[in-house]
N, C-alpha and C positions, 0 to 999 in steps of 0.2 A: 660775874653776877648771874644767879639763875633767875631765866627767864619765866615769866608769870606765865600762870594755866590760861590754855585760851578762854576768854569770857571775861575775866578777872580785869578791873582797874590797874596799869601799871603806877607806883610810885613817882612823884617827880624828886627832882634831886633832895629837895628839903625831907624826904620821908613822909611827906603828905599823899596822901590821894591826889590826884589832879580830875577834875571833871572831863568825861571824854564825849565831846560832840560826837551826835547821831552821825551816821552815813549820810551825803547828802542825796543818796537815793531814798531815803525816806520822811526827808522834811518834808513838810506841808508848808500850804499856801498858795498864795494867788501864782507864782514863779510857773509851778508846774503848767497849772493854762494860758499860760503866756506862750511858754514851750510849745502846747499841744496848738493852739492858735499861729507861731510860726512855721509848725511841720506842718500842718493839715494847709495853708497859704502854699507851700513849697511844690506841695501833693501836685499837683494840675499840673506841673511844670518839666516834672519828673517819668513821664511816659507821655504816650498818645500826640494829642497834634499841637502841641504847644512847648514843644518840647528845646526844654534847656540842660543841658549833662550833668554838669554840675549839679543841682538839686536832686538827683536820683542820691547821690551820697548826701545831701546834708540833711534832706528834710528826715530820714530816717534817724538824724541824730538827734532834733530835739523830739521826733516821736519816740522812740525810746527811753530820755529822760524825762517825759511824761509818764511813761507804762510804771516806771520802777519806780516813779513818787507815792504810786497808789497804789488801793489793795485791787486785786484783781478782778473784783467782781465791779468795782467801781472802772477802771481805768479802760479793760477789755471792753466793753458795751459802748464807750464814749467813742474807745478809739474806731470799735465796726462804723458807728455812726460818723464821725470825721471823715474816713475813708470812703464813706459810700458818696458824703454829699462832695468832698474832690473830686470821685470819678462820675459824676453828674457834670460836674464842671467838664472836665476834660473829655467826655462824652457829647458833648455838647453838638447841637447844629446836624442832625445826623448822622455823625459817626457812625452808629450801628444799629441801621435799619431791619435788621433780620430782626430783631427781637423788637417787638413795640406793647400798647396794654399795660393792663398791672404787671402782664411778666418782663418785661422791661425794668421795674422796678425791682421785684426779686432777683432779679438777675444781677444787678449793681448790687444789691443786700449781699448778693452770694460772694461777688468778687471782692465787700468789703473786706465779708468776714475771713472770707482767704488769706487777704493782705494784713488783718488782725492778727490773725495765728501765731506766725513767727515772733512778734511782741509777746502775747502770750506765754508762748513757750520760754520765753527767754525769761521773762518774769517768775515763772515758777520755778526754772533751771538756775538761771545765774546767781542766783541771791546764797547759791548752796554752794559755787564752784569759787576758786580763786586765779587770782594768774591768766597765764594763757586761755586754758580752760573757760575761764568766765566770757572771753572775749567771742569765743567760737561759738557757744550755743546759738546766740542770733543767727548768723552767715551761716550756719549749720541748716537750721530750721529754714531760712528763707527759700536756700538751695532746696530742699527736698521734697516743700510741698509747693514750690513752681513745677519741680517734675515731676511728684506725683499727680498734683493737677492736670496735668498734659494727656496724660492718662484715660482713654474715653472720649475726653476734650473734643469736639466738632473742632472749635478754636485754636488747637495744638499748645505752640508756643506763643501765640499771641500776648503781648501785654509784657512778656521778661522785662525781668529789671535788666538782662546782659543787653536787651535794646537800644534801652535808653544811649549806650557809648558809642553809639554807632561812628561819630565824628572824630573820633583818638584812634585812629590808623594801627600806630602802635601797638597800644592796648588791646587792639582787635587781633591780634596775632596768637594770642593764648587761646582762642577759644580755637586754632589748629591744634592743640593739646588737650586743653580739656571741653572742647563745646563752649555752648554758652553757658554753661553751669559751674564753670571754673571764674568767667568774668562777673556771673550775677553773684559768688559769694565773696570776691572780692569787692564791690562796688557797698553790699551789705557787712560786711567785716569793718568798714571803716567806722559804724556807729557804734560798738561797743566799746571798741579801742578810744573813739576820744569823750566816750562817759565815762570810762575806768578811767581819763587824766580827769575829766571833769567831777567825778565825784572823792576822789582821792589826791589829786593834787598833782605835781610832776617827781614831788620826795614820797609819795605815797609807796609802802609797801606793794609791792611784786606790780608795778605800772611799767616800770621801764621794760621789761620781760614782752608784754604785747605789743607793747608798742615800736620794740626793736624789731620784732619777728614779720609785725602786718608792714613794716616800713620796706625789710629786707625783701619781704616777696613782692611788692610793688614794686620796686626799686627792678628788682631780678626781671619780671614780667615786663618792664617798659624796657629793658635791656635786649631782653627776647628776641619782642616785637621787632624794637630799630634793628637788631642785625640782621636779624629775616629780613627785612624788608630794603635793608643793605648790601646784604651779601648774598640772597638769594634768590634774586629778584629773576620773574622769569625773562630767558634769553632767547628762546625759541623764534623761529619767522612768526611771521601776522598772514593773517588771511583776513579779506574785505567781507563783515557782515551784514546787510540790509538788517533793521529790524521796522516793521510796514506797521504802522494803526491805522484802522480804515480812517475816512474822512469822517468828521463830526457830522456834519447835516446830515450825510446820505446815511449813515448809520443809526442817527436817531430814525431817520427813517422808516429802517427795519426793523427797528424795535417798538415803535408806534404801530406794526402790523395788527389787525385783529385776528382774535382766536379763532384757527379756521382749522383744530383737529378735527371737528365733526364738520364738515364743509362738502359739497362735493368736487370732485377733481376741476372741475371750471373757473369755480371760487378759488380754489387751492390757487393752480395756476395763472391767474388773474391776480392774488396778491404777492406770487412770487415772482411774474413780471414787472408789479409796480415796486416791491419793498424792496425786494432780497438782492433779484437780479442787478439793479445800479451799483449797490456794493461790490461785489463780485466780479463786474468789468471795470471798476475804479481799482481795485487791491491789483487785477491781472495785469492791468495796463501799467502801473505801476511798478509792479514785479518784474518783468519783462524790460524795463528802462533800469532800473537798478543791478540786472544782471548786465545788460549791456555794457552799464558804468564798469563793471568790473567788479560784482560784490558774487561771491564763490558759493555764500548761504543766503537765502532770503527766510525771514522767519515772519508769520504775521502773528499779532497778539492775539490773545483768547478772543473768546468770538469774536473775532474780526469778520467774520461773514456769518448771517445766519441763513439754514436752509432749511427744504424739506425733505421728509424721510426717500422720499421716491426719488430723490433731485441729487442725491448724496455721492453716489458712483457717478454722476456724469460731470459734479465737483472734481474729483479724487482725476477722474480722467483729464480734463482741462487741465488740472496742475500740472499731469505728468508731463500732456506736449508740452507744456512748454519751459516744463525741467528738463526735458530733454532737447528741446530745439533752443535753448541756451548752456547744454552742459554744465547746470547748478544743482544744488540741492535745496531744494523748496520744500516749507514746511508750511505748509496751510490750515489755518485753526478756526473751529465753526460751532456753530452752535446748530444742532439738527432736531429740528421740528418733528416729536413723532407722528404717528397718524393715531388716530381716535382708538384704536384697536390695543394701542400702546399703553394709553394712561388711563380708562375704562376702569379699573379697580381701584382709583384711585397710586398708582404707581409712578413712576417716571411719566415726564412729558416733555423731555429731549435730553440728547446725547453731547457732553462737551469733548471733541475731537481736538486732537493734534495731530495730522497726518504727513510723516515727511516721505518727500520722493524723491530718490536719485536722478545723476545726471543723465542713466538710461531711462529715466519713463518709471521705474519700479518704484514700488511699496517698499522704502523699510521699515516703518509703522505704521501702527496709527494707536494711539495711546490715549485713552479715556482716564479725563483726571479724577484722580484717586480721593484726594478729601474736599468734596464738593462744600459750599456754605451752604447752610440749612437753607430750606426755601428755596433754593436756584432751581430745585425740579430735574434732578437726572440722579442718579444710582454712580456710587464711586464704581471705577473701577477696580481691576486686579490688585493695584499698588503694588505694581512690577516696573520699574523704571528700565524702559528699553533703551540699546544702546547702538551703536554702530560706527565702523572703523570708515576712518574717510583717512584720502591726501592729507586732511586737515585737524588732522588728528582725531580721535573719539570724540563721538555727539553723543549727546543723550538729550531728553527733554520732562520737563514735569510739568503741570498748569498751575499759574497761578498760587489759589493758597495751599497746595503743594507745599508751598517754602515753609508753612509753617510750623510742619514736621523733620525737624534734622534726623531723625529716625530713617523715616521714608529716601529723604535725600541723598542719608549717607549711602546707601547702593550707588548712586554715582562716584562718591569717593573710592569706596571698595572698589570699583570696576575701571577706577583710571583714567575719568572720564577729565577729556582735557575741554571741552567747551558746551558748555550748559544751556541752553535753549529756555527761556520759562516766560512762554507768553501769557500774559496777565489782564486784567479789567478792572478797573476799580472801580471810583466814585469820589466826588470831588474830595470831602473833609478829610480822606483816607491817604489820598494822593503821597505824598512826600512819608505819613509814619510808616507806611506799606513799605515803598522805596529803598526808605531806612534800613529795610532787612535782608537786600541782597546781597552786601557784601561780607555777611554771616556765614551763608549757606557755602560762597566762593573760600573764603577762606578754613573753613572746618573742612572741606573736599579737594582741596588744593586744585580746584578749577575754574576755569574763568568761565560768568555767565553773559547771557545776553536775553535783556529783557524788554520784548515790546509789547504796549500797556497801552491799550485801548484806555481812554477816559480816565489817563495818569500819566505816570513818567514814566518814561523809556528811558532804558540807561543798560550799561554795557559795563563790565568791570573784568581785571583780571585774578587770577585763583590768590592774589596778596589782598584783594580789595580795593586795587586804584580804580578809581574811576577812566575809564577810557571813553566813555559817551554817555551823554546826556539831554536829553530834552526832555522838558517840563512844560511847555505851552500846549497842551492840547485842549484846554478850555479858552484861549486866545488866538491858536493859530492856525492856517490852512494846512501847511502842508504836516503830516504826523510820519515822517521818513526821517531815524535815525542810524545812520552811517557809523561803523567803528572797525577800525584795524586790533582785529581779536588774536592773543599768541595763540598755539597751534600747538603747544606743548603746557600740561598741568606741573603741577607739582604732587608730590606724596606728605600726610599727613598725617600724624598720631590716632589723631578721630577720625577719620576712617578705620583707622583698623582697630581702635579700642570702645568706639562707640560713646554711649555714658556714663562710662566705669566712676568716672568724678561722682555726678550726680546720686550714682549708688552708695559709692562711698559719702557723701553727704549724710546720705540715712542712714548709713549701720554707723556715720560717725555721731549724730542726732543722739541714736540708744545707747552710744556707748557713754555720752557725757550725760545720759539721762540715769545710766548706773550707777555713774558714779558721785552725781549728787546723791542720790536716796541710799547708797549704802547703807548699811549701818554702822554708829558712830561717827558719820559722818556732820562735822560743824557745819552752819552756815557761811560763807564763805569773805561774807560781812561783819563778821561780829569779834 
C-alpha cells in the first residue's frame, strides 16, 4: 500500500477518511494549568534548601507539557513568572543576603527567565523535530545555557540542576567524565522522553526510539558509577586530618568588632586585644592538642580568625612554631583587616588568606581566594590554585566559593592533587545546600577534600564522594573539631584532562538541532 504524503488524512480500512485527533501538545484547556500548577508546586523542591532529588526530574515534566500546550508568547511569560515566584520560595528566610532592595527582585526575574529559556527553546525547536531528535533539544538547551550563564557569573555554578543529585552516589560518578554538565542534561533529558510517551501514547510512532536510547544511557551511567565505586575504590594509606572552626561565641566576637580602619594604633590594638586575639589562642591551643592526638594536617576554615594588617606576619609566625614544634602541616585561614590607607578609594578592605606551613616552620603558601561573594570586601586573587608534595601525598587548597567554579578547581585535577583543603564559611539557610557541593568537585578531580566550615558543616570526603566525616552542629555545639582518616593517594579523571568539552558539545549540539528544524522543506515534526 503506498503510504499517504505527510500532512494528508490516512484512510481507515472501510475507504473512509477517519478523523485524526490534534497532538496532545496542543489541546487546550484547564489540563494545561493544572500541569503548570503541579511543576511550579514541584519548583522549591528541586534545588536550594529544601531539596528533594527526585523533583529536579519530575517537575520539569509537567512544566514542559504546559510550555507545548501554548503559544509562546502566552505560555514563556507565565512560565518566567512561575519560576521567579518558586525561587522566592526556595530563596526564602535569607538565603541570599548579598543581593537585597528592588535588585533582589530583579535578580529572581533574571534567574527566572534563565530557567524559562530552555522551555522556550524547546517550544520553538521540538514541534519541527521527530524521534530522538525532538527529545534532545530541551537537555540540549538546559545544558548550555547553565554554562553559558556561568560565564562572568560572581555565582559560578551555583544553582545546577547536576546539584540537585547530590544524594545517588552512583549517579555522581559521570560527572568524572563529563562534569556536571553531563549529569544536569541527563536529569533534564527525562522531561522530553516521557512527554513524547505522554503526548503520543507507548504505540506512538518513533517513541519507543527515545525512549530506548535515554533508558540505555541511564541504565549505562548507573552501571558506570557502581563499578567505579566497586572496583576502584581508593586503596591508598590514610593520613589523620584535624579540620578546626573557631568557637561560635568567641568568633562572633570578632566579628562584632567596630570599624577601626581609620583608628589610631591604640584603638586598633585595644580592639585586637579584645576581639581578635581570644580567637587566635582558642584555634592555637586547639591546634596544638590535635597534632598531639596524632592529626599530620591541621586546616582551619575560612576566616577562622580574623586580624589586623600590621598583626598578619606575627600570625604566619605563631603558626610556623608551632608547625614546626609538632612536625605538622598547618594551614591557617583569616580574615586580614586592612588599614585606612588600603580601602580610602573606595577599594578592598581585607584580605581572605589561606596560609599553610610545613612541618619546618616555612611558607608553602599563602593563597588569597579567587571568587570572592560580592560585598565580602577583598579583591580575588590570581586564581592560581597552589600545590605541594607532602608524605601525604599532594595538597592543594581553594576557599570556600572557590568550589563554585569546576573550571578553577579542575587545576587540582590536572595537577594530581590527592587531598583538597577548602576551608569554607557560610551562613545558617546555606548550610547543608552549600555542603551538598563537595562531593562534585572530589569526584570530577579524583581527589579527596577536606572541608572546615566556620558557621556550617564540616565534612571530609574521599576523590569517589564517600563521606568520611562530618559535623553539622555548629549552630548547637561547643566543640567545632572534625577529625577524619583522609586516603593519601587520588585518583585520575576524564575531567581533568577534558575539562567541559560535554557542555561545549551541548551548544554546538543546540545549533545543530536548531538547523535542522528550519531547514528548508523541512515538516513539522508533529503533524
Amino acid at each position: 500500500m503506498k503510504r499517504p504524503a505527510a500532512g494528508t488524512v490516512p484512510p481507515d480500512v472501510g475507504g473512509n477518511h477517519r478523523k485524526q485527533s490534534p497532538p496532545r501538545s496542543r489541546q487546550r484547556g484547564r489540563w494545561p494549568w493544572v500541569w503548570l500548577a503541579v511543576g511550579t508546586a514541584l519548583l522549591p523542591f528541586a534545588n536550594l534548601q529544601t531539596l528533594i532529588p527526585l523533583t529536579a526530574w519530575l517537575a520539569p515534566v509537567f512544566l514542559l507539557r504546559f510550555t507545548r500546550s501554548q503559544r509562546l508568547l502566552v505560555g514563556f511569560p507565565v512560565l518566567v513568572l512561575a519560576m521567579s515566584g518558586a525561587l522566592l520560595v526556595g530563596l526564602r528566610g535569607g538565603f541570599f543576603p548579598v543581593v537585597d532592595g528592588p535588585g533582589y527582585y530583579l535578580f529572581v526575574a533574571a534567574l527566572g527567565l534563565g530557567g524559562a529559556l530552555p522551555f522556550a527553546v524547546d517550544r520553538v525547536l521540538a514541534p519541527r523535530l521527530a524521534g530522538i531528535p525532538r527529545t534532545l533539544v530541551f537537555p540540549a538547551a538546559v545544558t548550555t545555557i547553565e554554562f553559558l550563564g556561568t560565564i562572568g557569573n560572581p555565582f559560578g555554578t551555583a544553582g545546577s540542576t547536576a546539584y540537585s543529585q547530590y544524594a545517588g552516589l552512583p549517579l555522581l560518578q559521570l560527572v568524572s567524565v563529563t562534569g556536571i554538565w553531563g549529569l544536569t542534561f541527563l536529569v533534564s533529558w527525562f522531561a522530553p522522553v516521557v512527554n513524547e510517551v505522554w503526548e503520543r501514547g507507548w504505540s506512538g510512532s518513533g517513541v519507543m526510539s527515545p525512549v530506548g536510547l535515554f533508558t540505555a544511557v541511564t541504565v549505562a551511567a548507573l552501571l558506570f558509577g557502581g563499578a567505579r565505586l566497586a572496583f576502584s575504590a581508593p586503596g591508598a594509606e590514610t593520613v589523620r586530618v584535624a579540620a578546626l572552626a573557631p568557637d561560635r561565641q568567641l568568633s562572633e566576637l570578632a566579628y562584632s568588632a567596630p570599624d577601626i580602619r581609620a583608628a589610631p594604633p591604640a584603638e586598633r590594638a585595644a580592639v585586637r586585644d579584645e576581639h581578635f586575639t581570644p580567637v587566635l589562642d582558642e584555634l592555637f591551643r586547639r591546634s596544638a592538642l590535635e597534632a598531639t592526638a596524632g592529626a599530620k594536617i591541621v586546616a582551619w576554615s575560612e576566616a577562622a580568625a580574623r586580624t589586623l594588617e600590621e598583626d598578619q606576619s606575627d600570625v604566619v609566625t605563631r603558626a610556623a612554631d608551632l608547625a614546626r614544634e609538632h612536625g605538622v602541616y598547618l594551614q591557617v585561614s583569616m580574615i586580614v583587616q586592612l588599614a585606612a590607607s588600603g580601602s580610602a578609594d573606595g577599594g578592598p578592605v581585607n584580605e581572605n588568606h589561606a596560609v599553610l606551613l610545613d612541618p619546618g616552620g616555612a611558607v608553602v603558601w599563602d593563597y588569597l581566594k579567587s571568587k570572592p561573594v560580592p560585598g565580602d570586601g577583598h579583591d580575588p586573587g590570581p586564581g592560581i590554585i597552589p600545590t605541594a608534595e607532602t608524605p601525604y601525598g599532594r595538597l592543594a587548597t581553594i576557599i570556600c566559593q572557590d568550589d563554585f567554579f569546576p573550571d578553577l578547581v579542575r587545576q587540582a585535577g590536572a595537577a594530581r592533587v590527592d587531598i583538597l583543603l577548602l576551608p569554607s564559611s557560610d551562613w545558617d539557610s546555606i548550610t547543608a545546600w552549600h555542603a551538598q557541593q563537595t562531593p562534585f568537585r572530589a569526584i570530577e578531580n579524583g581527589t579527596a577534600v577536606v572541608r572546615p566550615t566556620r558557621q556550617g558543616i564540616s565534612l571530609a570526603t574521599d576523590s569517589q564522594g564517600r563521606l568520611l566525616g562530618h559535623k553539622a552542629d555548629y549552630f548547637v555545639a561547643v566543640g567545632q573539631t572534625l577529625v577524619a582518616s583522609v586516603p593519601t593517594e587520588g585518583t585520575s579523571t576524564w575531567y581533568a584532562v577534558g575539562g567541559d568539552t560535554f557542555a561545549w558539545a551541548s551548544a554546538a549540539g543546540t545549533l545543530v538541532l536548531a538547523a535542522a528544524a528550519f531547514r528548508p522543506g523541512r515538516h513539522r515534526g508533529d503533524h
